[in-house]
C-alpha positions as CSV (number, residue, x, y, z in Angstrom):
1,X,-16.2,19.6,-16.8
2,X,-16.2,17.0,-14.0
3,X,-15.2,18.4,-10.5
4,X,-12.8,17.0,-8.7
5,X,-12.8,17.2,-4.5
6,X,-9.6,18.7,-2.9
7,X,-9.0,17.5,0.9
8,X,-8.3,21.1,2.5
9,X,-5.1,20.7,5.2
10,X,-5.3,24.3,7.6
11,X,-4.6,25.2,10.4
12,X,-7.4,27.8,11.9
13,X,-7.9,28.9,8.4
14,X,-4.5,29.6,6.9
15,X,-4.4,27.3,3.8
16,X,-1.3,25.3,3.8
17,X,1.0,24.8,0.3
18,X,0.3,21.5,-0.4
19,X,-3.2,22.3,-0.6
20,X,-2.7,25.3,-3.3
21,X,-0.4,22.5,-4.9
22,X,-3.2,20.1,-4.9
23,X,-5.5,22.6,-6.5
24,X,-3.2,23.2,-9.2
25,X,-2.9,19.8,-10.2
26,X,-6.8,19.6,-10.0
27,X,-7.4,22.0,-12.7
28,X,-5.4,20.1,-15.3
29,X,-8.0,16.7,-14.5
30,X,-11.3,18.9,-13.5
31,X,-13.4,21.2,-11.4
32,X,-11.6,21.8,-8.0
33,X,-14.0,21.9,-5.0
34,X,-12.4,21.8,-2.0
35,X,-13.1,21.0,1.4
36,X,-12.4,22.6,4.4
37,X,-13.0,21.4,7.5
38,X,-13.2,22.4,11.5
39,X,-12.5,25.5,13.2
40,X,-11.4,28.1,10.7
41,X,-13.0,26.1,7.7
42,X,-14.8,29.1,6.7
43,X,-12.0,31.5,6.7
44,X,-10.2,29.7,3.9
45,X,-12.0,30.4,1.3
46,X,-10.8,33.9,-0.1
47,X,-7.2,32.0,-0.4
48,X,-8.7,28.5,-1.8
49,X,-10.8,30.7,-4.6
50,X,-7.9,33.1,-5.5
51,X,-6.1,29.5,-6.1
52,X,-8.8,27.7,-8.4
53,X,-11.7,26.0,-5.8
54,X,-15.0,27.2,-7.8
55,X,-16.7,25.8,-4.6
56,X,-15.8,25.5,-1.2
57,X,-17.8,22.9,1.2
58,X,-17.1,23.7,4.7
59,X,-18.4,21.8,7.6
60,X,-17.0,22.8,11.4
61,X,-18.0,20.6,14.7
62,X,-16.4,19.7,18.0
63,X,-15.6,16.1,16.5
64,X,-13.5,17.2,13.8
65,X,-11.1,18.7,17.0
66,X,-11.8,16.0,20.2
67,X,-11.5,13.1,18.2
68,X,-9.2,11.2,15.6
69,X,-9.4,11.0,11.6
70,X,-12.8,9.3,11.5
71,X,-15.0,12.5,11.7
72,X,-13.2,13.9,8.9
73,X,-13.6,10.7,7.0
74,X,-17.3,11.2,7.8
75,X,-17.0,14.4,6.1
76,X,-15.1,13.9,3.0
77,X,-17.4,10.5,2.3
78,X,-20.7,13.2,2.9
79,X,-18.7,15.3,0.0
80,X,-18.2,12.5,-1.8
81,X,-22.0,11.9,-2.1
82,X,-23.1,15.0,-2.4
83,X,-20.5,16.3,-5.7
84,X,-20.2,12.8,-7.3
85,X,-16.7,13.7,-8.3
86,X,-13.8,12.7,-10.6
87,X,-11.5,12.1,-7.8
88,X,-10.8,13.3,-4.3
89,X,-7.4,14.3,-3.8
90,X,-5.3,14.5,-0.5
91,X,-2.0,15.7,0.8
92,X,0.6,12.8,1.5
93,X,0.7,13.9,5.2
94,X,0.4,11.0,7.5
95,X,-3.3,12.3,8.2
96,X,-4.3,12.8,4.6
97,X,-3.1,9.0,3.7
98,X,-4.9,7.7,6.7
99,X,-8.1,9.8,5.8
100,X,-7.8,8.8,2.2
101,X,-7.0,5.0,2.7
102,X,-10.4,4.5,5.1
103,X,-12.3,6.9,2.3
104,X,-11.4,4.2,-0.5
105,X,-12.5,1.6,1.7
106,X,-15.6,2.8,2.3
107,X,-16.4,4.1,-0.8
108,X,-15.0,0.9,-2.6
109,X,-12.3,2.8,-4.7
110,X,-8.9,2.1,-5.9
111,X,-6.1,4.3,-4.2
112,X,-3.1,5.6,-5.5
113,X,-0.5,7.2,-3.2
114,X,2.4,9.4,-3.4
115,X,1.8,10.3,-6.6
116,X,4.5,13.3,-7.9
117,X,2.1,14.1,-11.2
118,X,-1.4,14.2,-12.3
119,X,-2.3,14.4,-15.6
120,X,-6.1,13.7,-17.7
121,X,-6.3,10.4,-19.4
122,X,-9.7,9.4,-20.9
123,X,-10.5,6.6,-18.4
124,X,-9.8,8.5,-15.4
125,X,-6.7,10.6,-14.1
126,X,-3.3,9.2,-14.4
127,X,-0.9,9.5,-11.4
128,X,3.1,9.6,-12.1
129,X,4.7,8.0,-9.0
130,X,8.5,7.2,-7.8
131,X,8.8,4.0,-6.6
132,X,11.1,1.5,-5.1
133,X,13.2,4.3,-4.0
134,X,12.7,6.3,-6.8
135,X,15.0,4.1,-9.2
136,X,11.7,3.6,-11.3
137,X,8.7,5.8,-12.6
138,X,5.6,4.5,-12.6
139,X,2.0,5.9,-14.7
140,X,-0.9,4.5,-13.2
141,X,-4.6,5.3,-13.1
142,X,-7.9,3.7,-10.7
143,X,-9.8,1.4,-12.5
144,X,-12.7,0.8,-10.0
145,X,-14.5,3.7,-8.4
146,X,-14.0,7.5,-7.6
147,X,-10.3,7.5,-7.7
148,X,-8.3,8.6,-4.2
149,X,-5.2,9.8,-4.6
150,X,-2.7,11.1,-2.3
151,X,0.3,13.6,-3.5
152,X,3.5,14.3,-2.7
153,X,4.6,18.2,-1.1
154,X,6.2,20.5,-4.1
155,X,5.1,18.3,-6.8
156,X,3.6,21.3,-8.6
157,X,3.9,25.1,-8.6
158,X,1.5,27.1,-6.6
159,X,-0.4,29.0,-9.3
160,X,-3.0,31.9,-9.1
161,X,-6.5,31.2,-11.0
162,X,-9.2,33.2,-9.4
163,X,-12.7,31.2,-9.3
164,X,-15.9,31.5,-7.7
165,X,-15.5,30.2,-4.6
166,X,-18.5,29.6,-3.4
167,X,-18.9,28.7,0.4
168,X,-21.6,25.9,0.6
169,X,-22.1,24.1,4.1
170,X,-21.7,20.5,4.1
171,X,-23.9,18.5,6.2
172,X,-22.2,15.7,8.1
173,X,-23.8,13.0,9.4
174,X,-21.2,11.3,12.2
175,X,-21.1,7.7,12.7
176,X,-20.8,5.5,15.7
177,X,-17.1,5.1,15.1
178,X,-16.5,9.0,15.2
179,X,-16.3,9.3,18.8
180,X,-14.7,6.0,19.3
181,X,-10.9,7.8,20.3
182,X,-10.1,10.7,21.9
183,X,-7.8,13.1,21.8
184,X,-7.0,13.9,25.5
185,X,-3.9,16.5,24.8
186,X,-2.4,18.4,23.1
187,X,1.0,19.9,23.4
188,X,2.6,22.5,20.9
189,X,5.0,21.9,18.5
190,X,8.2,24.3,19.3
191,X,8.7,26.4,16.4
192,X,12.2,26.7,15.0
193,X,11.4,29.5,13.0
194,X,12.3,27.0,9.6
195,X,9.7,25.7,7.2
196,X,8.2,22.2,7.6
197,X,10.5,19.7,6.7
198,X,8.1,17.9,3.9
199,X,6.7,21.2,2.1
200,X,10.0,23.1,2.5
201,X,11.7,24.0,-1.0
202,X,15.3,23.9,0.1
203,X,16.5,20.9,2.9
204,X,19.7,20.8,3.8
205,X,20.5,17.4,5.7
206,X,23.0,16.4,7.9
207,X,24.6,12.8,8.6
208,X,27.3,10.7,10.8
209,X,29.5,12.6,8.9
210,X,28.6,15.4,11.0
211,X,30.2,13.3,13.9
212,X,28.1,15.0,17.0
213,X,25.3,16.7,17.8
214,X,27.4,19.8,18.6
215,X,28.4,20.3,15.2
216,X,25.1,20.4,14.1
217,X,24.8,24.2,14.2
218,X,27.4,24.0,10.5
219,X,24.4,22.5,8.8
220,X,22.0,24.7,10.7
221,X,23.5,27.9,9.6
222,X,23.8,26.7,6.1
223,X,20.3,25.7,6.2
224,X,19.0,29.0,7.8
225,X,21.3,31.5,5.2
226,X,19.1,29.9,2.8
227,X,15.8,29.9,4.5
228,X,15.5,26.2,4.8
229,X,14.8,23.2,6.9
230,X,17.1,21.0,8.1
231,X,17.0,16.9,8.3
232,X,19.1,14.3,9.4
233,X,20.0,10.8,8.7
234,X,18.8,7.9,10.6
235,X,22.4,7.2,11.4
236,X,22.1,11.1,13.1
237,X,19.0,10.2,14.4
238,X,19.5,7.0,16.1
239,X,23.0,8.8,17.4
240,X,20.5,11.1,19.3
241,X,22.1,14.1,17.7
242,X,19.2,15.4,16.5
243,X,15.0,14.8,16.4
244,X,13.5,12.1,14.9
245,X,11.0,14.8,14.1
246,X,13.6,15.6,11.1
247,X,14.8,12.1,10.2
248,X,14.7,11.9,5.9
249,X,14.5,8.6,4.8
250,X,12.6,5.4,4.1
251,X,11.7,5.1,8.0
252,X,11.5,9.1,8.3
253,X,10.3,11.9,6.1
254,X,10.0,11.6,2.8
255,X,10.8,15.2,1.0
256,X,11.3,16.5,-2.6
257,X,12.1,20.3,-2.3
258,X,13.6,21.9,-5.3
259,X,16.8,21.7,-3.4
260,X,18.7,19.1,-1.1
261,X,22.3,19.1,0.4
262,X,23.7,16.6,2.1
263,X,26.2,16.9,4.5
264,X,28.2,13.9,5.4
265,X,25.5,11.5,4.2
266,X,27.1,8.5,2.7
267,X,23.6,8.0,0.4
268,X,22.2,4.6,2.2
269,X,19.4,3.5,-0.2
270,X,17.1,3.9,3.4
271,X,17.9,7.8,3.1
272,X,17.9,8.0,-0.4
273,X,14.5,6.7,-1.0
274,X,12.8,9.8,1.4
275,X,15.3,12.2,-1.0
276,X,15.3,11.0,-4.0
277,X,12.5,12.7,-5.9
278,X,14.2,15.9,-4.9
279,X,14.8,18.5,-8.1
280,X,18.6,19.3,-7.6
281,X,20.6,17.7,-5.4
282,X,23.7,18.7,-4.0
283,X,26.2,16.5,-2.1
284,X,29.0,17.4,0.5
285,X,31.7,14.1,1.5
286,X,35.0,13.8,2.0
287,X,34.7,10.0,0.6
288,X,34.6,10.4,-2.9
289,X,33.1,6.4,-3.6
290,X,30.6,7.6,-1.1
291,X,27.4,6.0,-3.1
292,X,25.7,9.9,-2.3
293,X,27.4,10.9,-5.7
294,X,25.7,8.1,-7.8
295,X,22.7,10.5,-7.1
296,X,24.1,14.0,-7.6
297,X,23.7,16.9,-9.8
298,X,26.8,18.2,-8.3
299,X,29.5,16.7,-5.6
300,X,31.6,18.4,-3.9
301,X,34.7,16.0,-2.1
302,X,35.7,17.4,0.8
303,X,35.6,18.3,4.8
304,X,32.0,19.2,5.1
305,X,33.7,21.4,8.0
306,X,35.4,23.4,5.4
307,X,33.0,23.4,2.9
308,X,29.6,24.0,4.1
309,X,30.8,27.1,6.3
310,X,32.3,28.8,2.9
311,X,29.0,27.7,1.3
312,X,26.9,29.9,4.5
313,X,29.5,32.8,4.2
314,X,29.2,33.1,0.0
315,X,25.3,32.9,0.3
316,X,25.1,35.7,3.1
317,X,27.4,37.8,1.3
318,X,25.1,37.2,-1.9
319,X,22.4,37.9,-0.4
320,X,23.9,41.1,2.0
């Protein structure tokens, strides 16, 4: 069976989800090989073997850390020629696109990004994406080259499939352009204590609806009774009542947990097309032409100020 490279996304060697995602979905079209990358590199291995990776490729330099995304394309390309794969796969973070975009160039591939499926076809993998905010679904497949292909957070299950694992080091050869920017700081994101807004399987969202950023704290107690992140609208956003940092929408995030509520969104195509792709969705407004219910699995009409604090209280008490 052909292997198929997995772009390994860590941080000091705890494997994040949409990696055991991606090696899910690489199992159904090959191999998985992953590769791991940086400080840590090495300690991910145990967790990417347990989750399918019948070889792991590690590589760790001071580039990888003190410079931008070019060292790591450096790397992936070395893996690339080395494994002669089926396709390299990436996470639909803002780094993985960027790393997978400059692999296709160099490699002179077809890309496909944001792709919510993978399945086997016999010229290649074929990608299942939503597109032009999610009102149509597309089957596509590369038709020149090792395909690239970027995928979406919770687009498949994290499933156990114990493999071999084997930790081989990768030699990387850095070009010119590696060094060329610089990372001069760095400064620590604050944690909230809630998942990351893109790989979180519950988002509940608040939006002008909400009408300040001191009533934020309804849709943050909903969010937090169910162990959840919390977004905002750009109309939120640009208010300034909360971070941009947690803006879903076409000029924001794009998420698709298993479940989204929205509180006082109207359903702007802008916000619906970073949404849309969600499993269930679940809608709170007190206008009931509000185009958010086109959308829905299920509506509810009324003061999110009523609603969504009897929606915390009967969740704690279900859970109590």
């Amino acid at each position: 069976m052909a292997e198929v490279l997995v772009y390994v996304d860590h941080v000091d060697g705890a494997v994040r989800k949409p990696t055991l995602e991606l090696l899910t979905l690489a199992r159904r079209i090959g191999e998985p090989v992953a590769v791991s990358l940086g400080s840590g590199a090495a300690d991910t291995a145990a967790t990417l073997a347990e989750h399918g990776a019948v070889k792991v490729l590690t590589a760790d330099a001071p580039e990888f850390a003190d410079y931008l995304v070019v060292p790591k394309v450096d790397a992936v390309q070395a893996a690339v020629e080395a494994v002669s794969p089926s396709a390299v796969l990436f996470p639909s973070s803002a780094e993985g696109k960027e790393i997978a975009a400059r692999l296709a160039v160099r490699i002179g591939s077809g890309i496909i990004t944001d792709a919510v499926d993978l399945e086997a076809g016999e010229e290649g993998p074929v990608a299942t994406q939503s597109v032009f905010a999610a009102a149509f679904t597309t089957k596509s497949r590369v038709s020149k080259g090792t395909p690239v292909i970027t995928v979406k957070p919770n687009s498949a299950a994290v499933e156990a499939a114990p493999a071999a694992g084997a930790v081989e080091a990768l030699e990387v050869s850095f070009s010119e352009k590696a060094t060329g920017t610089k990372v001069v700081a760095r400064t620590p994101r604050e944690s909230t204590g809630r998942p990351d807004l893109t790989e979180a399987a519950i988002v509940v969202s608040g939006g002008r609806g909400v009408g300040g950023a001191e009533n934020f704290p309804v849709v943050e107690a909903l969010a937090d009774s169910l162990g959840a992140a919390v977004g905002a609208s750009r109309a939120a956003v640009d208010a300034g009542w909360y971070p941009h940092t947690n803006q879903v929408g076409q000029t924001g995030k794009t998420v698709s947990p298993q479940l989204y509520i929205a509180a006082g969104i109207s359903g702007a195509i802008q916000h619906r097309a970073g949404m849309q792709t969600s499993k269930t969705i679940v809608a709170v407004n007190k206008d009931a032409e509000a185009p958010i219910f086109d959308l829905v699995d299920y509506g509810v009409v009324g003061d999110l100020f009523e609603v969504v604090p009897q929606l915390t209280e009967e969740v704690k008490t279900r859970k109590g």
